[in-house]
PyMOL CGO cylinders between C-alpha atoms (Angstrom):
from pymol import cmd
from pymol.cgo import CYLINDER

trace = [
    CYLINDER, -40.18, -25.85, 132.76, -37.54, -26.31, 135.53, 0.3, 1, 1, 1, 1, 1, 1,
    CYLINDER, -37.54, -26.31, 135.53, -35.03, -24.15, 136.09, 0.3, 1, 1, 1, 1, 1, 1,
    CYLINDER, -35.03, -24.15, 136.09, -31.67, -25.78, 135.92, 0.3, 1, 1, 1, 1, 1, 1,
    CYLINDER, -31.67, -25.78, 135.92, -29.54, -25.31, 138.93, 0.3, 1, 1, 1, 1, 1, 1,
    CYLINDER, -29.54, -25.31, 138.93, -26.33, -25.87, 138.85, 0.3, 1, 1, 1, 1, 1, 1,
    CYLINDER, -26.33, -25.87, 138.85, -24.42, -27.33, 141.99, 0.3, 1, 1, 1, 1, 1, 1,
    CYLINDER, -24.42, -27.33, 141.99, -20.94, -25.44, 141.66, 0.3, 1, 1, 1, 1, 1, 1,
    CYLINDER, -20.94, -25.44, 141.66, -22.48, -22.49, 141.40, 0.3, 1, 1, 1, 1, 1, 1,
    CYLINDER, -22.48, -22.49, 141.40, -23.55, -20.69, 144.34, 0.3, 1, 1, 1, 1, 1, 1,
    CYLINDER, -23.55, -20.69, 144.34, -27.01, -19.07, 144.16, 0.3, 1, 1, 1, 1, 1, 1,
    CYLINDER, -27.01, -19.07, 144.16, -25.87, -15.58, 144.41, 0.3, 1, 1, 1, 1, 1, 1,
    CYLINDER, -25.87, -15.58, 144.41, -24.56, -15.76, 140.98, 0.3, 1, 1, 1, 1, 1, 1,
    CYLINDER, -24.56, -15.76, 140.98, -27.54, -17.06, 139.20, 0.3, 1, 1, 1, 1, 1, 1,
    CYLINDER, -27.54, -17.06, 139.20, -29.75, -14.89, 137.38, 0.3, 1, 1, 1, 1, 1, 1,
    CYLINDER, -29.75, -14.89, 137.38, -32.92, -16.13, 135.74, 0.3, 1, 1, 1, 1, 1, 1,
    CYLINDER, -32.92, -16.13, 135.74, -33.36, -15.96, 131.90, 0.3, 1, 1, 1, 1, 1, 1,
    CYLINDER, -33.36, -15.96, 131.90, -36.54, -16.26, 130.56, 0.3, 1, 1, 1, 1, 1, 1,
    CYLINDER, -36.54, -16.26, 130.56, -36.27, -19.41, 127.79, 0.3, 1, 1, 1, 1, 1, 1,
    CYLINDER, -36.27, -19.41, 127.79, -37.40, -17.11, 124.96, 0.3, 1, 1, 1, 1, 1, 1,
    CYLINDER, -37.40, -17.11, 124.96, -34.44, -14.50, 125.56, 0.3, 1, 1, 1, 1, 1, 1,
    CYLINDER, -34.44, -14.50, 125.56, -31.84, -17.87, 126.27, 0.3, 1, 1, 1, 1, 1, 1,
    CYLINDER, -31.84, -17.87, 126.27, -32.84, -19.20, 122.67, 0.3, 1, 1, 1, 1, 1, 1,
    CYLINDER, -32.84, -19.20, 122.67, -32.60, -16.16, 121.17, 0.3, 1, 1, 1, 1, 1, 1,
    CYLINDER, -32.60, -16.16, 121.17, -29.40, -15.50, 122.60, 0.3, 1, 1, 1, 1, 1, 1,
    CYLINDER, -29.40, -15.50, 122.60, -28.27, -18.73, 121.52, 0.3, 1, 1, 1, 1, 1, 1,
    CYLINDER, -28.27, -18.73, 121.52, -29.27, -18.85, 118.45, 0.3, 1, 1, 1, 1, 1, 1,
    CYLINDER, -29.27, -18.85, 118.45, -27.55, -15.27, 117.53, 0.3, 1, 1, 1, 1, 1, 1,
    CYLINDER, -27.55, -15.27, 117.53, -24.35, -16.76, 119.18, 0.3, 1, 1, 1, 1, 1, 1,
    CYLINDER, -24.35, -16.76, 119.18, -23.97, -19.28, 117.12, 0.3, 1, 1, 1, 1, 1, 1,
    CYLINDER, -23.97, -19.28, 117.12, -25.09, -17.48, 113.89, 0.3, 1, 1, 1, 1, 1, 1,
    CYLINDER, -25.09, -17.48, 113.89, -22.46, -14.70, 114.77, 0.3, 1, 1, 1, 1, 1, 1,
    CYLINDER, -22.46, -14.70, 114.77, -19.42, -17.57, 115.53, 0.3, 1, 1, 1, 1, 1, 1,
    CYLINDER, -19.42, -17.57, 115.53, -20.86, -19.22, 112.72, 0.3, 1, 1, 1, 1, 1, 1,
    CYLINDER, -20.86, -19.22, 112.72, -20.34, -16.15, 109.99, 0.3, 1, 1, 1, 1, 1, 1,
    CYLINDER, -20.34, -16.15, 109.99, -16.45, -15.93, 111.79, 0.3, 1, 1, 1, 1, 1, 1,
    CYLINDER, -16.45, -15.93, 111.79, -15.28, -18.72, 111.17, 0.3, 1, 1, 1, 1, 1, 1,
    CYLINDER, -15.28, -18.72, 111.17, -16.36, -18.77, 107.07, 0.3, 1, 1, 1, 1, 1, 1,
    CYLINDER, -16.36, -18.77, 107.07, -14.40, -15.76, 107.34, 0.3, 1, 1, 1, 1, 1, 1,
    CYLINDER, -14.40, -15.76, 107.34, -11.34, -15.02, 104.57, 0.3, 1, 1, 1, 1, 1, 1,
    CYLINDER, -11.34, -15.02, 104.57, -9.26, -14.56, 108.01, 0.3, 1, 1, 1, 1, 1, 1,
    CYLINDER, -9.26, -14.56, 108.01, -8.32, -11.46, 106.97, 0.3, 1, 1, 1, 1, 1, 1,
    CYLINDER, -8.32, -11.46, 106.97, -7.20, -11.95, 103.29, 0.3, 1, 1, 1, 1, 1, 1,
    CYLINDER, -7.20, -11.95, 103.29, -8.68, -9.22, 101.00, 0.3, 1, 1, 1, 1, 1, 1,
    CYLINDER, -8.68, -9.22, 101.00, -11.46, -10.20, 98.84, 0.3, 1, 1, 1, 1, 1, 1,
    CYLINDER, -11.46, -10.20, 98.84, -10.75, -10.25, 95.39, 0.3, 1, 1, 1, 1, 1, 1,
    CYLINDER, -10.75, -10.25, 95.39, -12.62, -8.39, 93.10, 0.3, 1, 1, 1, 1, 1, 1,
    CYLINDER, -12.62, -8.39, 93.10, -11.32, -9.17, 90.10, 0.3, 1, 1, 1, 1, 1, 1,
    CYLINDER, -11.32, -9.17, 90.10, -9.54, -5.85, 89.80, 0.3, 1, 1, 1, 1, 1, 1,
    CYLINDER, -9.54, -5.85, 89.80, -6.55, -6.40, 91.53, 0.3, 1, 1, 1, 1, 1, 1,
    CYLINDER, -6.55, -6.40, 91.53, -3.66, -4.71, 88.81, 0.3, 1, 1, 1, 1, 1, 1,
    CYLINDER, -3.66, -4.71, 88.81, -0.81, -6.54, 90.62, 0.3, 1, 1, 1, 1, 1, 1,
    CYLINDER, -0.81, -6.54, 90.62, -2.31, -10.12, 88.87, 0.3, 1, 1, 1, 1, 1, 1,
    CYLINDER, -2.31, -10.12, 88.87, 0.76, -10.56, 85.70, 0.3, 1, 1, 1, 1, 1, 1,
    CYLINDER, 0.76, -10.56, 85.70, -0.82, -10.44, 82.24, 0.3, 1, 1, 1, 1, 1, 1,
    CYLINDER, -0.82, -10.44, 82.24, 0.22, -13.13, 80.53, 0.3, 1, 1, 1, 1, 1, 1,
    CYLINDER, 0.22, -13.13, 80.53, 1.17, -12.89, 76.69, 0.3, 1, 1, 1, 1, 1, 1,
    CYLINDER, 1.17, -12.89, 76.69, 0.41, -15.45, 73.93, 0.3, 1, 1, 1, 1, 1, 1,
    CYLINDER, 0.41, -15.45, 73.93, 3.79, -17.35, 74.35, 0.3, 1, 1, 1, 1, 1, 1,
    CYLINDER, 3.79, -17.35, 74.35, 2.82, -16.86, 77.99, 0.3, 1, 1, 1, 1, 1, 1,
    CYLINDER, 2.82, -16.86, 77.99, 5.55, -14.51, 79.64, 0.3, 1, 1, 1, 1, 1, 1,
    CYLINDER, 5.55, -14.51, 79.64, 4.49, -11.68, 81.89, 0.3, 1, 1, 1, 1, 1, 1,
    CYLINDER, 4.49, -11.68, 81.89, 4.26, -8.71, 79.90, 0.3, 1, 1, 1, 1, 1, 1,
    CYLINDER, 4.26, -8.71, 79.90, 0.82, -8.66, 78.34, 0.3, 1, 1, 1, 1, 1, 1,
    CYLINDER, 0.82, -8.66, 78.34, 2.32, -6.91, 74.72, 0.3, 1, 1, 1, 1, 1, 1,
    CYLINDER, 2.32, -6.91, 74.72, 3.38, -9.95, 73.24, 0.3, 1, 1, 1, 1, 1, 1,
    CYLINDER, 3.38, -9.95, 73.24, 6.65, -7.80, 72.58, 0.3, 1, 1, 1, 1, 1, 1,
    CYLINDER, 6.65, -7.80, 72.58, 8.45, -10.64, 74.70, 0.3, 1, 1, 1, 1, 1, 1,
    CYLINDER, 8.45, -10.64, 74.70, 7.32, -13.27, 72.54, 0.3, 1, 1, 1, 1, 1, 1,
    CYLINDER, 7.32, -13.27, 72.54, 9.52, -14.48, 69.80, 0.3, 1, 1, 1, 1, 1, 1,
    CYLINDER, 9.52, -14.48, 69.80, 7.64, -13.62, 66.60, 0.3, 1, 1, 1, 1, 1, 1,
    CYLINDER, 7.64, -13.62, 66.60, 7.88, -16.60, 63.66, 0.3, 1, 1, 1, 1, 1, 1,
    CYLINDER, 7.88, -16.60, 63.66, 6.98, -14.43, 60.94, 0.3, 1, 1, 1, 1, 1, 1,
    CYLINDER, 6.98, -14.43, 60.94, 9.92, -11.28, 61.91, 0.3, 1, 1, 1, 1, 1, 1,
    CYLINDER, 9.92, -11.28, 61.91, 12.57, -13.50, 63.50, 0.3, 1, 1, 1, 1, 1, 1,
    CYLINDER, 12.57, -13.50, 63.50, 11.81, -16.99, 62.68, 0.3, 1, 1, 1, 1, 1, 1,
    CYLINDER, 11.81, -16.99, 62.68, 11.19, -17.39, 59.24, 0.3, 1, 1, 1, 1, 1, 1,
    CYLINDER, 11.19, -17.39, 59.24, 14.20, -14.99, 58.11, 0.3, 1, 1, 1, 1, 1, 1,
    CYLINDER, 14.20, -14.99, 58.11, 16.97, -16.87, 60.09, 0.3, 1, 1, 1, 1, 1, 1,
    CYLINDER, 16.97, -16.87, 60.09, 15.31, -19.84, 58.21, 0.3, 1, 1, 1, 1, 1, 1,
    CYLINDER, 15.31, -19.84, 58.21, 14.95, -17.93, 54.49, 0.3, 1, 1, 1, 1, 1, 1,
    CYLINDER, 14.95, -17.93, 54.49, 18.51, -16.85, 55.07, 0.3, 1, 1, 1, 1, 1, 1,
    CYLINDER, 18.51, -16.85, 55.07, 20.44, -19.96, 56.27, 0.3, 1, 1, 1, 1, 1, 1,
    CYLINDER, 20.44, -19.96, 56.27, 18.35, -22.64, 55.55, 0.3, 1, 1, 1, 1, 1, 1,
    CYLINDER, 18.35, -22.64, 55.55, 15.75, -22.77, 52.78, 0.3, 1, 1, 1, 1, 1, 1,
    CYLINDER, 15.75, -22.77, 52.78, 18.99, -23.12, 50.19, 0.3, 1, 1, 1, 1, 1, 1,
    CYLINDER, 18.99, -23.12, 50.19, 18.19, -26.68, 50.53, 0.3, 1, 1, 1, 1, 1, 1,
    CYLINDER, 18.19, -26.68, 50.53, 15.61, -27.09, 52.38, 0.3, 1, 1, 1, 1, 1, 1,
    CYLINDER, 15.61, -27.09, 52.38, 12.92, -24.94, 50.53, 0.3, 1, 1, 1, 1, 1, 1,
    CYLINDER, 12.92, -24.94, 50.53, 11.11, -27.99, 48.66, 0.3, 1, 1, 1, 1, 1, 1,
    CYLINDER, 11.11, -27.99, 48.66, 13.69, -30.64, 49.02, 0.3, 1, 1, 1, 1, 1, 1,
    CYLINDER, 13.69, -30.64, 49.02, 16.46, -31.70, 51.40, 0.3, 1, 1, 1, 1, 1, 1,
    CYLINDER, 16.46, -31.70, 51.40, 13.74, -34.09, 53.17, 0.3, 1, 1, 1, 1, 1, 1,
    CYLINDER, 13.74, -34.09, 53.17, 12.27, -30.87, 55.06, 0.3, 1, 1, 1, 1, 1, 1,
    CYLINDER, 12.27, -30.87, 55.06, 10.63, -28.12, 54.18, 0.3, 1, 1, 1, 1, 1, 1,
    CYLINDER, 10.63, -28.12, 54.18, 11.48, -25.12, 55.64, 0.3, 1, 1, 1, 1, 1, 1,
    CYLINDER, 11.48, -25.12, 55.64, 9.78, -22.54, 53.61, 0.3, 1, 1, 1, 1, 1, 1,
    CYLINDER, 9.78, -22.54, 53.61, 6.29, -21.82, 55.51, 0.3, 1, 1, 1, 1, 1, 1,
    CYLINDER, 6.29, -21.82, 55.51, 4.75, -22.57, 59.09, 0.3, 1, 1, 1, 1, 1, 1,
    CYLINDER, 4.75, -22.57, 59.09, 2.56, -24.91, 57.83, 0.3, 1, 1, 1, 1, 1, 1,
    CYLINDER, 2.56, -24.91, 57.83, 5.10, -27.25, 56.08, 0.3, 1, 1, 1, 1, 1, 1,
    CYLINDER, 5.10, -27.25, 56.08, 7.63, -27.01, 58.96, 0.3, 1, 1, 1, 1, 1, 1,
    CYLINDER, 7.63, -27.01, 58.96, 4.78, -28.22, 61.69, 0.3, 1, 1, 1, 1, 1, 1,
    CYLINDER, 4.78, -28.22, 61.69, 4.36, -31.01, 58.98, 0.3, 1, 1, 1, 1, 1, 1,
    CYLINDER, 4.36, -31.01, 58.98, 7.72, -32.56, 59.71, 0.3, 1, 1, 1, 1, 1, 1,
    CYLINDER, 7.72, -32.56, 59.71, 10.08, -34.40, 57.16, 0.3, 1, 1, 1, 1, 1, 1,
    CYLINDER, 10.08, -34.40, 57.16, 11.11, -37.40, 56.04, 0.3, 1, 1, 1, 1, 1, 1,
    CYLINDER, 11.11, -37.40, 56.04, 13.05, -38.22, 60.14, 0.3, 1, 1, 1, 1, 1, 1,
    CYLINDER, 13.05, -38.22, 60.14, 9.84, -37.07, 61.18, 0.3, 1, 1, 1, 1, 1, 1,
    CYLINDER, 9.84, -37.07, 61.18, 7.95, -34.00, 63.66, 0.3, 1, 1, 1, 1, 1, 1,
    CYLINDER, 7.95, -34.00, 63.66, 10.86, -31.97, 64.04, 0.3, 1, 1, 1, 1, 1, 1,
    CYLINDER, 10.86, -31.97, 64.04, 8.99, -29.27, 66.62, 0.3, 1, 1, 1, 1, 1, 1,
    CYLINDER, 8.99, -29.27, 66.62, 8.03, -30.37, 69.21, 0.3, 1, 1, 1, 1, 1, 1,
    CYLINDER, 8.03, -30.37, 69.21, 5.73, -27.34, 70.40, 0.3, 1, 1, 1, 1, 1, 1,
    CYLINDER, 5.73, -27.34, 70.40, 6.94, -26.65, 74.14, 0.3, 1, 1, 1, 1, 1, 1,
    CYLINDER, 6.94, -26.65, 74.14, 9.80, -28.22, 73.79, 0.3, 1, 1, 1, 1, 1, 1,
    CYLINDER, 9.80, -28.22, 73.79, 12.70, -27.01, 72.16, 0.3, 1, 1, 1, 1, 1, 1,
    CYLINDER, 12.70, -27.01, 72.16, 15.82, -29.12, 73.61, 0.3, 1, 1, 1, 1, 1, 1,
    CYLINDER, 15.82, -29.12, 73.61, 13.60, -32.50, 72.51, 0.3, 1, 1, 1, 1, 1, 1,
    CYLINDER, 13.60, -32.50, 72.51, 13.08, -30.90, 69.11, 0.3, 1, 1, 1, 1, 1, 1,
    CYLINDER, 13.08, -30.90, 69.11, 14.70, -32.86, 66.89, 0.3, 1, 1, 1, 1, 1, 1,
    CYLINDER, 14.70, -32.86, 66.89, 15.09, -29.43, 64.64, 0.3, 1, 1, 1, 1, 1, 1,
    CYLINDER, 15.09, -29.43, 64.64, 16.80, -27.77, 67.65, 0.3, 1, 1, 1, 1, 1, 1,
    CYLINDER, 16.80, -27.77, 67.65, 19.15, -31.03, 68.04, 0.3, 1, 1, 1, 1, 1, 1,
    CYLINDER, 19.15, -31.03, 68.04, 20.14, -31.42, 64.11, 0.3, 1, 1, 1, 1, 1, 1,
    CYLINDER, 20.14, -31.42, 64.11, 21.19, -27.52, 64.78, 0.3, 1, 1, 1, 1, 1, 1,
    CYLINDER, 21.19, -27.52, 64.78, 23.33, -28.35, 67.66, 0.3, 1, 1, 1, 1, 1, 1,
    CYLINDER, 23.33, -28.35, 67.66, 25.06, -31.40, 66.27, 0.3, 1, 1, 1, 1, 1, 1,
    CYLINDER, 25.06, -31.40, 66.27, 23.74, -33.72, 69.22, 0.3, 1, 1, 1, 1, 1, 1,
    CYLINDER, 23.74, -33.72, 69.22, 25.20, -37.66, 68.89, 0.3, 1, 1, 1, 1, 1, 1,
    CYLINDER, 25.20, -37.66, 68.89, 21.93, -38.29, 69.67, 0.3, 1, 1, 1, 1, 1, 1,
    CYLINDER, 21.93, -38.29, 69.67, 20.68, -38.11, 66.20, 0.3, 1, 1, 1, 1, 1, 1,
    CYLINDER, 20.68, -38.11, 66.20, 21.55, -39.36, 63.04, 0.3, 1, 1, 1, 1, 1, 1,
    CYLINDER, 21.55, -39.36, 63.04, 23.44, -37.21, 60.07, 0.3, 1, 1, 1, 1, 1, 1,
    CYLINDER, 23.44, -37.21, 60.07, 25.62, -34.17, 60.46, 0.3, 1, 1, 1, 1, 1, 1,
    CYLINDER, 25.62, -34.17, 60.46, 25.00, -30.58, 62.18, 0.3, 1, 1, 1, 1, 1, 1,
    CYLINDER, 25.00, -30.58, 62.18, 22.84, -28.43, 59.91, 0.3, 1, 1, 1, 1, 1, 1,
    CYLINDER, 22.84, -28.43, 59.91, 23.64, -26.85, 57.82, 0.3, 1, 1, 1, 1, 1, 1,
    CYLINDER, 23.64, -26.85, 57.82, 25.61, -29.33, 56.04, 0.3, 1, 1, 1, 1, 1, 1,
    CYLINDER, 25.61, -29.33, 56.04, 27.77, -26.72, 53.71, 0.3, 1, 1, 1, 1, 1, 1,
    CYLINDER, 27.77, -26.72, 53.71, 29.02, -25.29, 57.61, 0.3, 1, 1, 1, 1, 1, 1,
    CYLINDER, 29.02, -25.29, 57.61, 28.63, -21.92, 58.51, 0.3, 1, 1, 1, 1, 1, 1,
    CYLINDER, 28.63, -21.92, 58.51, 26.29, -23.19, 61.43, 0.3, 1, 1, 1, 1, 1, 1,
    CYLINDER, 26.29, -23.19, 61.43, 24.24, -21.14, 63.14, 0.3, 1, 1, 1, 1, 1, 1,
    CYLINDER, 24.24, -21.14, 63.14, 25.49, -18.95, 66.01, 0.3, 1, 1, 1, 1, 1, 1,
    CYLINDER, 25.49, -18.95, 66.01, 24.34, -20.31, 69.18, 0.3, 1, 1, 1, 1, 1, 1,
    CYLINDER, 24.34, -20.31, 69.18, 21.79, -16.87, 69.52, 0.3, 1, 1, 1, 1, 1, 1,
    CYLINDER, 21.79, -16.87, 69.52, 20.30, -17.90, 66.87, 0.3, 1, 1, 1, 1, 1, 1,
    CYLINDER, 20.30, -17.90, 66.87, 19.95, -21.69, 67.91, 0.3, 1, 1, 1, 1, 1, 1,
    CYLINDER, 19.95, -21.69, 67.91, 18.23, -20.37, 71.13, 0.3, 1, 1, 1, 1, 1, 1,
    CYLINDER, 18.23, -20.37, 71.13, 15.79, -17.94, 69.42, 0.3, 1, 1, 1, 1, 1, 1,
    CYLINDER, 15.79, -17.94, 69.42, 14.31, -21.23, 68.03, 0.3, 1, 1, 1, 1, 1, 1,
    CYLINDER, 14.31, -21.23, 68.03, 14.39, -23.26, 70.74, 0.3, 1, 1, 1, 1, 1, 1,
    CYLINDER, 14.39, -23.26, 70.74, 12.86, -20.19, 73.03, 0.3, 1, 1, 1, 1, 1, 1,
    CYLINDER, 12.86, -20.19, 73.03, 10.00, -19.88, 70.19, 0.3, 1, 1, 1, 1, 1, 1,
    CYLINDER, 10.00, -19.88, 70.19, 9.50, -23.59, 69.98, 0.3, 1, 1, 1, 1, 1, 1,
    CYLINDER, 9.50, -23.59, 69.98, 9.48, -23.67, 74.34, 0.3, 1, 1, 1, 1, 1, 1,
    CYLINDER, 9.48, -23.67, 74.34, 6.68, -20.70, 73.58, 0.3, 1, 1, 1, 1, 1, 1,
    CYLINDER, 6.68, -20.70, 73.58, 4.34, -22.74, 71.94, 0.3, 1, 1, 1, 1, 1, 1,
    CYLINDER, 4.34, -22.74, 71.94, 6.18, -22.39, 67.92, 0.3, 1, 1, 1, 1, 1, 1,
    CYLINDER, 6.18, -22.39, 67.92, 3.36, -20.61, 67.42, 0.3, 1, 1, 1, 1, 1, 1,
    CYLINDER, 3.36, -20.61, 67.42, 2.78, -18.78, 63.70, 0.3, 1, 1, 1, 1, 1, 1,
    CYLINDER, 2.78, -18.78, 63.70, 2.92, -15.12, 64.62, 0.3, 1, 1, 1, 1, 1, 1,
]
cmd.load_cgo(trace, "trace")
């Protein structure tokens, strides 16, 4: 093999590498830059232990008890056994009287939409909105305080799930 000589550099600088040590060398080089640059650049590595992570309850808030969830069976269904299943226990054109037959919808239809309490048209007939047809529930008056109106609509935005 011929030694490469390089014409900008004078001769006093060059040192001879045997081709065997060059490759070598070469070859670790680029291995080592090689590893660098697949590097995290600097970011930990996560183990899957990191405690700062949120914990996520069922209605999916950050507190990992569910005690931020609103619960159907403690909050729910009461405000509806008290204020609403007069008339609408088995007639009235909804059923309020369990989960199941609420999910079920009446005779205008779904009225949860789960995830979505201001287009629920439950949360609507509540409020009174033009939008929808008949008068603000309940019909007799003594509506619902507002708190109450937004417990449902935060449980429906949850997921209305039966807990």
């Amino acid at each position: 093999m011929l030694p490469v000589v390089l014409t900008c550099i004078p001769k006093l600088y060059l040192i001879k590498i045997p081709p065997m040590k060059f490759l070598s060398s070469l070859i670790l080089s680029f291995t080592l830059i090689g590893l660098w640059s697949c590097s995290d650049s600097g970011n930990p590595v996560d183990s899957g232990n990191n405690t700062s992570d949120p914990v996520l309850d069922d209605c999916g808030v950050t507190d990992g008890d569910n005690s931020s969830c609103v619960n159907y069976s403690t909050e729910i269904k009461p405000l509806f056994d008290s204020k609403c299943t007069g008339c609408h226990g088995a007639s009235g054109g909804l059923n309020l009287g369990s989960y199941s037959t609420l999910m079920s919808g009446g005779s205008s239809g779904v009225v949860v939409i789960s995830e979505n309490g201001s287009g629920s048209y439950l949360i609507k007939k509540l409020r009174g909105a033009e939008t929808i047809s008949g008068v603000q529930m309940p019909k007799s008056g003594g509506y619902l305080d507002e708190s109450d109106i937004q417990l449902i609509e935060t449980w429906i935005d949850e997921g209305a799930l039966n807990n």
